[in-house]
C-alpha positions in Angstrom: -21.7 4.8 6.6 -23.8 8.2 5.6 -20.9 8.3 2.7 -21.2 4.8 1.3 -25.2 5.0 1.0 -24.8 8.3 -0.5 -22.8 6.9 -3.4 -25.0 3.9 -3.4 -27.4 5.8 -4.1 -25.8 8.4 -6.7 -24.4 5.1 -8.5 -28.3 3.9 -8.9 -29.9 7.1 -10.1 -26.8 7.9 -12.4 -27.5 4.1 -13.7 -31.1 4.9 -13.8 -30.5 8.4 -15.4 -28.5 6.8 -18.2 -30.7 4.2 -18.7 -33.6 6.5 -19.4 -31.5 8.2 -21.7 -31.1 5.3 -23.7 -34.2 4.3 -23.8 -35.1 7.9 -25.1 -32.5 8.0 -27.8 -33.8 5.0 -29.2 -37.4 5.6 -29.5 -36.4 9.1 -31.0 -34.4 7.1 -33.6 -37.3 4.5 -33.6 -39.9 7.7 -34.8 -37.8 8.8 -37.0 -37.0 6.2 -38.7 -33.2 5.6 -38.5 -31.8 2.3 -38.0 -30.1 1.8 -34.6 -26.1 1.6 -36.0 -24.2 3.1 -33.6 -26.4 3.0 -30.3 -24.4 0.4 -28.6 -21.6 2.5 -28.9 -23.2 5.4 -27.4 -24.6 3.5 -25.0 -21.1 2.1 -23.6 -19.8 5.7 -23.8 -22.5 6.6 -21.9 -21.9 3.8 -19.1 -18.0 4.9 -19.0 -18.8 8.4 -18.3 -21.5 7.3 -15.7 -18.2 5.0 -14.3 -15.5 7.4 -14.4 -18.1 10.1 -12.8 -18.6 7.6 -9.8 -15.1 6.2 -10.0 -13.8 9.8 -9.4 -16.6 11.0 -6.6 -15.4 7.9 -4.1 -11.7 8.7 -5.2 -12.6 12.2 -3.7 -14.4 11.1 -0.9 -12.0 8.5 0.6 -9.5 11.3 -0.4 -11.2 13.8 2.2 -12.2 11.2 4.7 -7.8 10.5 4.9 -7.2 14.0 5.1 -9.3 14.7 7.8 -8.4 11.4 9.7 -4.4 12.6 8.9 -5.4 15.9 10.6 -6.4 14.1 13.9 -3.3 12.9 14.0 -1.2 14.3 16.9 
């Protein structure tokens, strides 16, 4: 249980995180006065990092939590 709320958790400040970095790349190009081309893009990059980073924490997790169970085994 202490696993899954852990990755909850990661899963909603990495969402957070990489929302607020979004948010500051486009004010920054908002102040300088660039048009937004190409922030969509960077913004789904951003959210398929944030998904393979979670995506590969639970694959390591469960990955432990089997090994250890397989260890028990007698």
């Amino acid at each position: 249980m202490r696993l899954m709320i852990t990755l909850h958790l990661l899963g909603v400040r990495l969402a957070r995180e990489t929302e607020n970095l979004v948010a500051r790349e486009r004010e920054l190009l908002r102040t300088q006065g660039r048009s937004e081309r190409g922030s969509v893009t960077i913004e789904n990059v951003l959210w398929a990092v944030a998904v393979i980073a979670i995506a590969a924490i639970v694959i390591t997790a469960i990955t432990s939590y089997v090994t250890t169970q397989a260890g028990k085994i007698r």
